[in-house]
N, C-alpha and C positions, 0 to 999 in steps of 0.2 A: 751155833746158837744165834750167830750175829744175823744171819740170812736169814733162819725162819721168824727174829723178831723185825728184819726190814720187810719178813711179807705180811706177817700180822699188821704192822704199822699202815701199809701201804691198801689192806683189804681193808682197813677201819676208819682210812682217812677220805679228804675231801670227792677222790675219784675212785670209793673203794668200790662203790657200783657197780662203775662202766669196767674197773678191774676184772671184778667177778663174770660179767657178761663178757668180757674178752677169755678169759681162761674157761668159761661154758663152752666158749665154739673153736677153741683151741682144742681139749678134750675130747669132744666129740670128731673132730678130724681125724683126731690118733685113733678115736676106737675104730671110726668106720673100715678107715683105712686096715688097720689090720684085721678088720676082720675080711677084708676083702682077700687082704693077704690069704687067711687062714685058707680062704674057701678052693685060693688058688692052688694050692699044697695041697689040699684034699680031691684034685683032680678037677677043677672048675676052667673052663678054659678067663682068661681076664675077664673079657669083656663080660661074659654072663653071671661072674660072679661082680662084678662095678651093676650089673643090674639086678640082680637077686638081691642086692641090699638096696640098691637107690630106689626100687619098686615100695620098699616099705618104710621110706624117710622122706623121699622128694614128693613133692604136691605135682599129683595128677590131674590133667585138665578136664579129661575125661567125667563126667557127672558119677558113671557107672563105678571107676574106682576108686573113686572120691567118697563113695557112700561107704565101702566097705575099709577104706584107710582117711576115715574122716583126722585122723590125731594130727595127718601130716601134714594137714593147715596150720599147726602149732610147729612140726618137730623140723621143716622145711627150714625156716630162716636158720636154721644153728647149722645145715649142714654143706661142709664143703668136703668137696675128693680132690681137686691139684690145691697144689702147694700154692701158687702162686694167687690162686684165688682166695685161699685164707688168709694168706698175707697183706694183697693190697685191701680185703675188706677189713682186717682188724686194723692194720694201718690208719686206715679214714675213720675207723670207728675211734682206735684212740685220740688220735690229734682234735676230730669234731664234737666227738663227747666229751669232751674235755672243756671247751668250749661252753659245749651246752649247759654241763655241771654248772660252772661260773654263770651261765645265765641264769638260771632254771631250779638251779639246783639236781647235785646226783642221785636223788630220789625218787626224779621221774626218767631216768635215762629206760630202767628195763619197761615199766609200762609204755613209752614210745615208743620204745624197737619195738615192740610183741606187738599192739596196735597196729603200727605201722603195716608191718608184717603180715599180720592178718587182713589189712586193706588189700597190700600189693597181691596178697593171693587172691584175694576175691579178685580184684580186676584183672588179673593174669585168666585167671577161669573162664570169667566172660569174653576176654577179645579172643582167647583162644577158639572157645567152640563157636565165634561171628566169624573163624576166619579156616577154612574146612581144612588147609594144610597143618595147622598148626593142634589140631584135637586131641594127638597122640601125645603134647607136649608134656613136658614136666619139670617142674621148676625147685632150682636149690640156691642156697646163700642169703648170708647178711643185706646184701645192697637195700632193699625195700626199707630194712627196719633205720638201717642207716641214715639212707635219704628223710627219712621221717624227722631223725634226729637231727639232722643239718638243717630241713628247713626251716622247724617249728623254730631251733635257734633264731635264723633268719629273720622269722617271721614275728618272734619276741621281740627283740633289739636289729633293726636291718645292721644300723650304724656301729655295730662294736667293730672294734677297728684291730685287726689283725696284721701281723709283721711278718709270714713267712719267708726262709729268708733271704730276713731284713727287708722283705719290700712289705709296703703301707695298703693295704685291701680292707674294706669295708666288707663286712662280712655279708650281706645281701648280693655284694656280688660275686662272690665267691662261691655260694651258694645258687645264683643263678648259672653260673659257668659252667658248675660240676654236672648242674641239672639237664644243660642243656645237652655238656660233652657226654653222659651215661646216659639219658634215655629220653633224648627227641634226635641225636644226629642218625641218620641214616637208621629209621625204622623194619628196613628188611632185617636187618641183621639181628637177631637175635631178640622179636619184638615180643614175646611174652614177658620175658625179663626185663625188656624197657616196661612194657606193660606193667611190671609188678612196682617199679622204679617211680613210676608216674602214679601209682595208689599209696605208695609211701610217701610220697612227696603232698598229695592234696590233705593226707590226714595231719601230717606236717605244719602246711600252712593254714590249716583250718585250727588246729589244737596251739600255734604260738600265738595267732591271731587272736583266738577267745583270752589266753590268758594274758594277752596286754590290755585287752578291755576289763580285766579282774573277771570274768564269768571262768568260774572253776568248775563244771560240771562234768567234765573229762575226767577231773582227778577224782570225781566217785565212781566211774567204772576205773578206774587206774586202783584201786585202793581194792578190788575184789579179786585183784592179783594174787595181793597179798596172801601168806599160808604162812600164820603163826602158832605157836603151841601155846602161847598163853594169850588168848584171845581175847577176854576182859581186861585185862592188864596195858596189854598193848592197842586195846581198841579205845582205852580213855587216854592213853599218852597222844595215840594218834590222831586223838581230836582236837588235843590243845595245840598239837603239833599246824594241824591242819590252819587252825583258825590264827595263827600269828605267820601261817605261809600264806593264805589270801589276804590278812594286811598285806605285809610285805610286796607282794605282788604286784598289789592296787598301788601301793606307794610307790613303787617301783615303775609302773604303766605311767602313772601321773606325772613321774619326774620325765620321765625320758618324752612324753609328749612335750613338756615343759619346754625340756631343753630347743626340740627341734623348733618349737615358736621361734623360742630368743634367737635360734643360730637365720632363722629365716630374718628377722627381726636384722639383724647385724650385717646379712648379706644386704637386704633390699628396703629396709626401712620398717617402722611402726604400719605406717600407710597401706603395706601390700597385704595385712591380715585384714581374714576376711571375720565377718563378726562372729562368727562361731570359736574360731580362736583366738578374736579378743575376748571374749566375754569367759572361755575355759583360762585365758590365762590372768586374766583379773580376778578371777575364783580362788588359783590356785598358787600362783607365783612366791606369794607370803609363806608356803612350807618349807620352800629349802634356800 
């Protein structure tokens, strides 16, 4: 009893989200995998049975079979086959979603990955067929949605300050590092992938970006995610929901501009701001 209520507790609380979105692509490993298994048993040699299923999961670069397995633009980011690759990706997804959570809130952790995700594919598609070795490619795993969820953190608060450990990282650069180590070093190698990496990454910093200027317009394609069974019910909670998340937001954007004034202020004088930030922090300074 005591485990099934620590997993209730843990799917209902602060990170019950990014929980739920780790145990989706957890899940989905075990089925693929075994069905891979199965196919092997019933006389498949491996490797044609690793592609008789990945043919109808992983995103095709190809236009031609993209038309006729359009869903695997969606069913791509949840799937991995080695072990080691669902592990370091839920790995990074838990520790930076987690992250994200506390900035962001874990409400929008699956609308990011899945965005995200849906960018990296699109740009996966395009570099592939600009680049004629690469046409046959096909693409699987988290990373895209991931990178999405790392940056837009990033790109929210650069300055939240992380202790991995025990060392002291500013999470902008942590998020620059990761970015640079998984998909700008040595582009031969595996560049669809970095390719999908670098379109999770722009939706990323374009969607933490909007939401430190308070422009919430993301979060109404983020909200069409949604699939609830009592739909009026949950469409008037979600509005009140909504409208005390864009204060918050806005309040949240203003402070932490605030702050970087004063800390500029402290390193280099009154004198070094330029009048755009005097005049935002003469507006605003008296809220907190």
């Amino acid at each position: 009893m005591s485990i099934t209520r620590d997993i209730k507790i843990a799917l209902n609380g602060t990170y019950g989200t990014l929980i739920r979105l780790i145990f989706i692509n957890c899940i989905v490993f075990i089925v693929l995998n075994i069905t891979v298994s199965v196919l092997t048993l019933y006389g498949y040699e491996p490797l044609m049975a690793y592609k008789t299923v990945s043919d109808y999961s992983d995103l095709p670069a190809t236009p031609r079979n993209l038309i006729t397995r359009f869903w695997t633009l969606f069913t791509y980011m949840f799937v991995h086959f080695g072990f080691m690759h669902v592990i370091s990706n839920m790995l990074w997804l838990y520790f930076l979603g987690k992250v994200f959570s506390d900035i962001l809130g874990g409400a929008r952790v699956i609308g990011t990955y899945v965005i995200g995700g849906i960018c990296g594919g699109i740009l996966f598609i395009l570099i592939c067929n600009l680049i004629p070795n690469l046409k046959n490619s096909q693409l699987e795993g988290a990373s895209a949605g991931v990178m999405a969820i790392v940056i837009a953190a990033a790109a929210f608060s650069p300055d939240y300050t992380l202790f991995p450990f025990g060392i002291k990282i500013k999470l902008k650069w942590l998020a620059l590092v990761s970015f640079l180590l998984t998909s700008l070093l040595d582009l031969t190698d595996n560049t669809g992938g970095k390719a999908a990496h670098i379109g999770g990454a722009v939706f990323g910093l374009i969607y933490g970006t909007q939401i430190r200027k308070g422009n919430t317009f993301i979060d109404k394609i983020m909200q069409l995610l949604n699939f609830n069974k009592s739909k009026l019910r949950i469409e008037h909670s979600r509005t009140e929901k909504t409208i005390d998340e864009i204060y918050n937001l806005k309040k949240t954007s203003v402070k932490i501009r605030v702050d970087e004034i004063l800390d500029k202020i402290s390193r280099s004088g009154y004198d070094s701001l330029n009048q755009s930030e005097k005049e935002f922090l003469q507006k605003n300074h008296t809220q907190f």
